[in-house]
mmCIF file of the C-alpha atoms, coordinates in Angstrom:
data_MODEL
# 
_entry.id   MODEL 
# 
loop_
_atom_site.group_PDB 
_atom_site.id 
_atom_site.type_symbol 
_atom_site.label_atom_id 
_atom_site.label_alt_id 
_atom_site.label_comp_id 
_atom_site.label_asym_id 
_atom_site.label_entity_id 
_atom_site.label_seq_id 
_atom_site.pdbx_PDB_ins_code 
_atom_site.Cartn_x 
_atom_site.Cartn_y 
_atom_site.Cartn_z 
_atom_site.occupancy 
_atom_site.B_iso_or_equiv 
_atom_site.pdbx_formal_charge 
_atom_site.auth_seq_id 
_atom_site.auth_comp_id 
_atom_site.auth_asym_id 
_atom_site.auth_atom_id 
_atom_site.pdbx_PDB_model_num 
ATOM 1   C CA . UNK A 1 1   ? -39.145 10.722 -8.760  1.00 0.00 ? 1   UNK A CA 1 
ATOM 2   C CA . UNK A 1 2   ? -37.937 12.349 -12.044 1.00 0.00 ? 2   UNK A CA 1 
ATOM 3   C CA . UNK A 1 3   ? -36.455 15.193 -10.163 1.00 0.00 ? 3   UNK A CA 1 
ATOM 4   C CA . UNK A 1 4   ? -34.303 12.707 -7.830  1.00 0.00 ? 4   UNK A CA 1 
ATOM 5   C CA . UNK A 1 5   ? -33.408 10.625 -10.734 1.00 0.00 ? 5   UNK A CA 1 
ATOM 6   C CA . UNK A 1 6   ? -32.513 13.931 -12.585 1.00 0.00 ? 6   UNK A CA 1 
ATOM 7   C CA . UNK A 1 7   ? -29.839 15.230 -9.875  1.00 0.00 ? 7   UNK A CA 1 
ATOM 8   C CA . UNK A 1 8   ? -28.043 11.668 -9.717  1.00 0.00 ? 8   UNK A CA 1 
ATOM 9   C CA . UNK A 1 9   ? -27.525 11.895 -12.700 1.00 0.00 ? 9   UNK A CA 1 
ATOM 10  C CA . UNK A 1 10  ? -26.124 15.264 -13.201 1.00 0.00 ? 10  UNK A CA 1 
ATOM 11  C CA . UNK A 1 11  ? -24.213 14.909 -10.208 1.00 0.00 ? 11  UNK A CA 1 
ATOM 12  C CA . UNK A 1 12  ? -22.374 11.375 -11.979 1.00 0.00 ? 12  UNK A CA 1 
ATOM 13  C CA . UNK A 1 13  ? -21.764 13.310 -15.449 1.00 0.00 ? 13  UNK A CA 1 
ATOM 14  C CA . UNK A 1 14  ? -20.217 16.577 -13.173 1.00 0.00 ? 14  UNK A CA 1 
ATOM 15  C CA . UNK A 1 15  ? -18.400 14.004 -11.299 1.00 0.00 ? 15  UNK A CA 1 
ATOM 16  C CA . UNK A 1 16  ? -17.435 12.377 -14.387 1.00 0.00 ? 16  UNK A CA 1 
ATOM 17  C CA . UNK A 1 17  ? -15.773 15.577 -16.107 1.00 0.00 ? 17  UNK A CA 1 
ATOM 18  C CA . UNK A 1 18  ? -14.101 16.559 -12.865 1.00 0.00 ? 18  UNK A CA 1 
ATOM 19  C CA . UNK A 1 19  ? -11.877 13.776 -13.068 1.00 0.00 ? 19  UNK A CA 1 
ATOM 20  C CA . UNK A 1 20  ? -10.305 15.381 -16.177 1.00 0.00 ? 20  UNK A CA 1 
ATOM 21  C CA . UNK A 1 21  ? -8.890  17.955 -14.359 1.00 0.00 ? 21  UNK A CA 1 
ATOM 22  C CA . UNK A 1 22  ? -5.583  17.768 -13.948 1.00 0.00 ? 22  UNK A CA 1 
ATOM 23  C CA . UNK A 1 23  ? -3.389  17.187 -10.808 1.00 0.00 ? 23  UNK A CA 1 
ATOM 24  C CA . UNK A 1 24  ? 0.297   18.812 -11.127 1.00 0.00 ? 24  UNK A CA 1 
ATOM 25  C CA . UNK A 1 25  ? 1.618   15.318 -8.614  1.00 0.00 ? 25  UNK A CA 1 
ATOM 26  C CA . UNK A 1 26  ? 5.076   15.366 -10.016 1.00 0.00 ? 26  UNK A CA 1 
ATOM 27  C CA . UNK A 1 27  ? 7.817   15.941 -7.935  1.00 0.00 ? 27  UNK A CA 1 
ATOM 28  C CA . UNK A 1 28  ? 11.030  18.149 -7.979  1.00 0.00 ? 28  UNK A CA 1 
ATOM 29  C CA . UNK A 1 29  ? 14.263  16.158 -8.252  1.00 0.00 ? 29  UNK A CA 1 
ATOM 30  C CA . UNK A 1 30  ? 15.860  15.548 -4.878  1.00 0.00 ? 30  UNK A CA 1 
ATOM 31  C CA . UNK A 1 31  ? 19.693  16.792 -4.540  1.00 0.00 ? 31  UNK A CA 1 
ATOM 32  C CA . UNK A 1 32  ? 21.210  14.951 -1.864  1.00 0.00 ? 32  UNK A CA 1 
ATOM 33  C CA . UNK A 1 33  ? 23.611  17.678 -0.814  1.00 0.00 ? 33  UNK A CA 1 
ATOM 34  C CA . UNK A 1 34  ? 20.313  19.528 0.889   1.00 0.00 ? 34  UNK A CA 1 
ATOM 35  C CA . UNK A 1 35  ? 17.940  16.909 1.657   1.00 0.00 ? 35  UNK A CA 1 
ATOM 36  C CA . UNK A 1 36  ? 17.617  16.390 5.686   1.00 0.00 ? 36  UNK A CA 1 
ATOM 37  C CA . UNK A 1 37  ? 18.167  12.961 6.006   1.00 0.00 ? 37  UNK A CA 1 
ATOM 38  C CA . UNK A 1 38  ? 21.437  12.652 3.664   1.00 0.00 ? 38  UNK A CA 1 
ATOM 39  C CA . UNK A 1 39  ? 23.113  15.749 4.467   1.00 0.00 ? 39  UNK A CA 1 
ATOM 40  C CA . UNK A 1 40  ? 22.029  15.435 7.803   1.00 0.00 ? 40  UNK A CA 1 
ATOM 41  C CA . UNK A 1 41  ? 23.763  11.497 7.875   1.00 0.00 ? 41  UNK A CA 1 
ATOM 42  C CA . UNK A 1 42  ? 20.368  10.911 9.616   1.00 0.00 ? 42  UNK A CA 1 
ATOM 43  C CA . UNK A 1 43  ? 20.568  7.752  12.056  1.00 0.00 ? 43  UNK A CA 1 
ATOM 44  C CA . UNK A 1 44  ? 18.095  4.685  10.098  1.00 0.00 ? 44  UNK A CA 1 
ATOM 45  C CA . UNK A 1 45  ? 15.591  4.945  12.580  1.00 0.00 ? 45  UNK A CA 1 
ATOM 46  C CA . UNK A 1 46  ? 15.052  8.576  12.931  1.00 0.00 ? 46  UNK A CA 1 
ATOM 47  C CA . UNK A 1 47  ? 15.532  8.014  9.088   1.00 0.00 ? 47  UNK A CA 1 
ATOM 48  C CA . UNK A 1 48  ? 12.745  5.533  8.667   1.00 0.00 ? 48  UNK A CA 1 
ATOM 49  C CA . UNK A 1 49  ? 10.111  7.888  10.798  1.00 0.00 ? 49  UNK A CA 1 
ATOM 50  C CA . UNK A 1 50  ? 10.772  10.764 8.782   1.00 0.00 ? 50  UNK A CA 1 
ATOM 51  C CA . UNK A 1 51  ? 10.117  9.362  5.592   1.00 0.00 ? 51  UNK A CA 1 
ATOM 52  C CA . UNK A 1 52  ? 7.050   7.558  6.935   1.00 0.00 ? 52  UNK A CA 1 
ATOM 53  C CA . UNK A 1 53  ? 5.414   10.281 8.904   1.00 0.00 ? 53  UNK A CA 1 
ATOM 54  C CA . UNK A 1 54  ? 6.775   13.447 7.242   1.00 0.00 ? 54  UNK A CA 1 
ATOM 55  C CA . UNK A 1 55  ? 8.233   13.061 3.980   1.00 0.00 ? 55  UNK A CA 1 
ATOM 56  C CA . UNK A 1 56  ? 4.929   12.672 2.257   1.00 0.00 ? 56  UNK A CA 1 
ATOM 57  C CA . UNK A 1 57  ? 3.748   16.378 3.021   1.00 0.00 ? 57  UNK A CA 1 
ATOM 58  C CA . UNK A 1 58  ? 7.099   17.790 3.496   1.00 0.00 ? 58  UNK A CA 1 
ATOM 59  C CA . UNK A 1 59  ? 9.403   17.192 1.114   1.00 0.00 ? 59  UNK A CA 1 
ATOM 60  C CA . UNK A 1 60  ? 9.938   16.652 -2.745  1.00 0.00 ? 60  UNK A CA 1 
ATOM 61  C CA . UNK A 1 61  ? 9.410   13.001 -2.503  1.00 0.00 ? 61  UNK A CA 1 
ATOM 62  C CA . UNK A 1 62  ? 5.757   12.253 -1.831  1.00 0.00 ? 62  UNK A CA 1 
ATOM 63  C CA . UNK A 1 63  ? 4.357   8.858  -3.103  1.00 0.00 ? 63  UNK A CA 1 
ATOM 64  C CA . UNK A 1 64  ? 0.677   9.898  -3.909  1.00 0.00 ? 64  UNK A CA 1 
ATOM 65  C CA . UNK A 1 65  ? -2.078  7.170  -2.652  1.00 0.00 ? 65  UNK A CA 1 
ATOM 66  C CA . UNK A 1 66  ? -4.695  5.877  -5.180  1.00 0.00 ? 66  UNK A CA 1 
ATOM 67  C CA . UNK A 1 67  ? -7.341  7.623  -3.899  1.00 0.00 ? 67  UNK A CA 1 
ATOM 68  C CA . UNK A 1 68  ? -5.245  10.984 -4.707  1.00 0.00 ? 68  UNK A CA 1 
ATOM 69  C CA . UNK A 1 69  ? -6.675  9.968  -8.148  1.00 0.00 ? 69  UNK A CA 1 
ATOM 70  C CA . UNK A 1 70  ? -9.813  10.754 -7.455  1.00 0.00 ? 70  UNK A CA 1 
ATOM 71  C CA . UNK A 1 71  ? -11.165 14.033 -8.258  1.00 0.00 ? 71  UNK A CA 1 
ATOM 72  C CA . UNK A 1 72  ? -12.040 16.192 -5.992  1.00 0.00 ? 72  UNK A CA 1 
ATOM 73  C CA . UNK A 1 73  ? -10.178 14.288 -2.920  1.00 0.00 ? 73  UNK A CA 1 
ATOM 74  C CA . UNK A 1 74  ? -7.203  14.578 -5.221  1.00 0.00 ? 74  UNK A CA 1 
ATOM 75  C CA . UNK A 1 75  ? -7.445  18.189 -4.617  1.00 0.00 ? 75  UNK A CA 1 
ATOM 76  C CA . UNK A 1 76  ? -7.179  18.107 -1.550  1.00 0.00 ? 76  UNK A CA 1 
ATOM 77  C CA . UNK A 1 77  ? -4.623  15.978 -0.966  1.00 0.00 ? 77  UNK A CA 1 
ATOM 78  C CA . UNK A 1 78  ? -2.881  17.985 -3.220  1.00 0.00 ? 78  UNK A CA 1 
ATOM 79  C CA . UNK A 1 79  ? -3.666  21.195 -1.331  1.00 0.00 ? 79  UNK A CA 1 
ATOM 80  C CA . UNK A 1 80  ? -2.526  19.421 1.909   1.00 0.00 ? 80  UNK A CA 1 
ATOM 81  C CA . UNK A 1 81  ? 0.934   18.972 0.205   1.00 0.00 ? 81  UNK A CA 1 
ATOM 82  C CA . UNK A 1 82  ? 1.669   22.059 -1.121  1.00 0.00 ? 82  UNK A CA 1 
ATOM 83  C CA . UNK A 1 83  ? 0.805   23.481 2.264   1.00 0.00 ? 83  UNK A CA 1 
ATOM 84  C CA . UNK A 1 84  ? 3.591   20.880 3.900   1.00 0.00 ? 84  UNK A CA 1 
ATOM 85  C CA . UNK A 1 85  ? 5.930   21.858 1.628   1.00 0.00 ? 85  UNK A CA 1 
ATOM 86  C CA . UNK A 1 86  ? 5.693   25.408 2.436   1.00 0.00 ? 86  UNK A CA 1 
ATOM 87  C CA . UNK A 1 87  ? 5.867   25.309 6.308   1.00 0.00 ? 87  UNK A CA 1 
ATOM 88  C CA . UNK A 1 88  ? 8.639   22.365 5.992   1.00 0.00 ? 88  UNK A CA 1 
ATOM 89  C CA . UNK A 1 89  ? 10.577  20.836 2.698   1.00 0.00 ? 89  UNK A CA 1 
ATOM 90  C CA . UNK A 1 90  ? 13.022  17.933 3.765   1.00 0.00 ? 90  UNK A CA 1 
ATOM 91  C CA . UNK A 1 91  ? 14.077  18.530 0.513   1.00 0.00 ? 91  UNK A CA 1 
ATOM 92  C CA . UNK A 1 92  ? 15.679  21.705 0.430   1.00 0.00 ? 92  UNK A CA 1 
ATOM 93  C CA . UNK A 1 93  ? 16.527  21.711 4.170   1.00 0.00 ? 93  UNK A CA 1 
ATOM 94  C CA . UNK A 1 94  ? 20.335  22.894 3.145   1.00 0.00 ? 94  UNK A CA 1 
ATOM 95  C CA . UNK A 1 95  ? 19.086  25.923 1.610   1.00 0.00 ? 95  UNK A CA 1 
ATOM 96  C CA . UNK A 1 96  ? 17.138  27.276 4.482   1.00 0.00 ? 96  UNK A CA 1 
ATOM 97  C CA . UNK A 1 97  ? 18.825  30.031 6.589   1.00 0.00 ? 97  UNK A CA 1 
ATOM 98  C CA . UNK A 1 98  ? 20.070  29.422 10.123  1.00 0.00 ? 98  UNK A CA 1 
ATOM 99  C CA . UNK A 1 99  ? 17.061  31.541 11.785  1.00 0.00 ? 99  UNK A CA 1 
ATOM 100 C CA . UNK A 1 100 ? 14.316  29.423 9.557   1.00 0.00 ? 100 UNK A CA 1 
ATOM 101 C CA . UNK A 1 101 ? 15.782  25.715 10.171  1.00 0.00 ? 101 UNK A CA 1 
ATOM 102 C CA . UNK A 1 102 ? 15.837  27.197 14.213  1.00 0.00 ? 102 UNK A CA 1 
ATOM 103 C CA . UNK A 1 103 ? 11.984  27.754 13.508  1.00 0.00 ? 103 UNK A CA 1 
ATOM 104 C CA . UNK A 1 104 ? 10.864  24.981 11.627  1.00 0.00 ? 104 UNK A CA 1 
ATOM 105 C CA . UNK A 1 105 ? 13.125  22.967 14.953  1.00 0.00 ? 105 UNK A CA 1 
ATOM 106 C CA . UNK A 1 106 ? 11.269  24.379 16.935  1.00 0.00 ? 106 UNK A CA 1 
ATOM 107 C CA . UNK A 1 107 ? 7.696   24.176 15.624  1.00 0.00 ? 107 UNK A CA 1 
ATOM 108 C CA . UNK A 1 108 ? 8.680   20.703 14.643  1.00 0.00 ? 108 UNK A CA 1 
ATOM 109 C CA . UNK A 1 109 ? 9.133   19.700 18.324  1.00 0.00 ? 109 UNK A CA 1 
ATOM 110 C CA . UNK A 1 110 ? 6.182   21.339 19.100  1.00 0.00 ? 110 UNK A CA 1 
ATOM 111 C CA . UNK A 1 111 ? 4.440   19.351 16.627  1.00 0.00 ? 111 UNK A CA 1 
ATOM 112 C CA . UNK A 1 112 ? 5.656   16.158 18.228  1.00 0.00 ? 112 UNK A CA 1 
ATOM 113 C CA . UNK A 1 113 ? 5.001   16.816 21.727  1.00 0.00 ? 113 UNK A CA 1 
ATOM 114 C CA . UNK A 1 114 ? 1.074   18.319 20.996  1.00 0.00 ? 114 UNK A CA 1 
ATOM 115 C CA . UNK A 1 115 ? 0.455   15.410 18.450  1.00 0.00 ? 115 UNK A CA 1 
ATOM 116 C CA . UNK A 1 116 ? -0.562  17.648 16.217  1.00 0.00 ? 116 UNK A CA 1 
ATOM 117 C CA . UNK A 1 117 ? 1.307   16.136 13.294  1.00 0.00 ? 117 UNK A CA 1 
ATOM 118 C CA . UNK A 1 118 ? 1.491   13.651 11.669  1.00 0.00 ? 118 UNK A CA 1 
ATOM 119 C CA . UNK A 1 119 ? -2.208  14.930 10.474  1.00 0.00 ? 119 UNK A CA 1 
ATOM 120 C CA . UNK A 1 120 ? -5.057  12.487 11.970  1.00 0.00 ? 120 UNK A CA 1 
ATOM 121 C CA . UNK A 1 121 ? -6.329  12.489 8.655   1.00 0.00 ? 121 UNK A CA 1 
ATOM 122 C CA . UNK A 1 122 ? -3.460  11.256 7.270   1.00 0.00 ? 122 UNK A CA 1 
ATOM 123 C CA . UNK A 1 123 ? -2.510  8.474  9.728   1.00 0.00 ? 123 UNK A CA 1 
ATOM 124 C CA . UNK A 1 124 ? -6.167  7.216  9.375   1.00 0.00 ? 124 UNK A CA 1 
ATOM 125 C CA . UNK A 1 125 ? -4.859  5.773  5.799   1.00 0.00 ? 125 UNK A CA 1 
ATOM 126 C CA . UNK A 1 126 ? -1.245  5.573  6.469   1.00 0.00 ? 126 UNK A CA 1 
ATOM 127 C CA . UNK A 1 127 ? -0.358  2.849  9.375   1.00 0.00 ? 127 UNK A CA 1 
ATOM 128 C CA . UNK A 1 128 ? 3.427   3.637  8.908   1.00 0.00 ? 128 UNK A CA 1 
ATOM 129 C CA . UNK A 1 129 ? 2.593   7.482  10.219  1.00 0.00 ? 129 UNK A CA 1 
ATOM 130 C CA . UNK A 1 130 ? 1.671   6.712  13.435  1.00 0.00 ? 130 UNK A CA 1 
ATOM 131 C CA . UNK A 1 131 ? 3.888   7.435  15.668  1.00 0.00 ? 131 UNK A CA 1 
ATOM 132 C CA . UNK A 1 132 ? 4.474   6.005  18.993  1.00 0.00 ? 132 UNK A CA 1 
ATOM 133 C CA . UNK A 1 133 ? 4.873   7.761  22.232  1.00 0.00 ? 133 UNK A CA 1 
ATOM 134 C CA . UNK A 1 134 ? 8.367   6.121  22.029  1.00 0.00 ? 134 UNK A CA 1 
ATOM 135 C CA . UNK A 1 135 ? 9.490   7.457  18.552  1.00 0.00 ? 135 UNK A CA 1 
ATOM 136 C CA . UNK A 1 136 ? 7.799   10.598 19.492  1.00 0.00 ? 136 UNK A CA 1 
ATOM 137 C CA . UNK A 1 137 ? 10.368  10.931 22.000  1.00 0.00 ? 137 UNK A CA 1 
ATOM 138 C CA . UNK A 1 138 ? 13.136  9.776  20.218  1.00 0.00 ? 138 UNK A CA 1 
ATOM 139 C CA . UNK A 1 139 ? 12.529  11.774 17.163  1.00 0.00 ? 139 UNK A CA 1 
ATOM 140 C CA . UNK A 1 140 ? 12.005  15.020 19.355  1.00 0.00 ? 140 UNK A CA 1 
ATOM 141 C CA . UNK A 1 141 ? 15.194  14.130 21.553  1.00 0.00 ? 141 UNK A CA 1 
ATOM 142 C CA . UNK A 1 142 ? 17.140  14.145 18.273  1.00 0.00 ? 142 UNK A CA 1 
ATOM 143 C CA . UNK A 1 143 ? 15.414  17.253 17.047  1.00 0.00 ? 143 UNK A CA 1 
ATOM 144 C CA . UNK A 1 144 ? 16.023  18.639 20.076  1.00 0.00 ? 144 UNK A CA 1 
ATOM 145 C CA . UNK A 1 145 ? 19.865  17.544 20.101  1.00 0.00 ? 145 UNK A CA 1 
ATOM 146 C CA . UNK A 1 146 ? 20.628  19.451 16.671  1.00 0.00 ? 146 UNK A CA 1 
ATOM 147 C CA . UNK A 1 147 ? 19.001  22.661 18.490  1.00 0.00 ? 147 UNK A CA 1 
ATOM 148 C CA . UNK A 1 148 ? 21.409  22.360 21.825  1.00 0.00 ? 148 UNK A CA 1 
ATOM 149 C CA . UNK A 1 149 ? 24.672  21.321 19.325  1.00 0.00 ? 149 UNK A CA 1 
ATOM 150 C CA . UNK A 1 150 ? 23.249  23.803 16.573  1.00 0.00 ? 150 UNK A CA 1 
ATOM 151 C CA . UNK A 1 151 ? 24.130  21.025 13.929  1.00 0.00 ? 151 UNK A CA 1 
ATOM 152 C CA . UNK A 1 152 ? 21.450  21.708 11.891  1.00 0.00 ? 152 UNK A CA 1 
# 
């Protein structure tokens, strides 16, 4: 019994110090002029499920949950976004090249249509991320539009 009450302890003091570690979770200022949704003059709705689904992971505006205070889930929700912003950043979507915003397009519909994103994780704690088969559509038809019009 001294052994067992031994290792709960020590595993409450490590868990204790980990929370001192920091967590960079501020984010880059946003310039209008090359985020997707303003210099894109994105419609509200396609708007609204793009900041709700995506913009969390994939862009320079993420609003981190409370439990992203919590060391160590707080590293990986940090992880997860640095990982989102590197496949995809709304926020600098002006500065990518005409090949890479074709790419991220097209991975982006594929995305959609597989269900592969939003994350399950993440829609487990996010009700506003899941998307329905309906938006799906919608939000790959206008993904899809910008492709065939190469508006992007």
């Amino acid at each position: 019994m001294k052994t067992a009450k031994k290792i709960i302890f020590w595993t409450l003091v490590a868990f204790a110090i980990i929370q001192f570690i920091p967590i960079d979770r501020v984010n880059k200022p946003v310039d209008s002029s090359v985020n997707f949704v303003d210099s894109k003059k994105t419609p509200d709705k396609i708007r609204t499920m793009l900041k709700n689904a995506c913009y969390d992971c994939h862009s320079n505006e993420t609003v981190y949950p409370k439990y992203a205070f919590i060391a160590p889930i707080s590293w990986s929700v940090k992880s997860h976004v640095n990982e989102g912003r590197e496949h995809l950043n709304f926020s600098i979507w002006g500065t990518y090249n005409k090949e890479l915003k074709e790419n991220i397009l097209d991975r982006s519909i594929e995305a959609l249509k597989h269900k592969t994103m939003p994350l399950p994780g993440y829609i487990v704690y996010h009700d506003e991320a899941k998307l329905t088969d309906a938006e799906r559509t919608l939000l790959t038809q206008y993904l899809e539009e910008m492709l065939k019009s190469k508006t992007y």
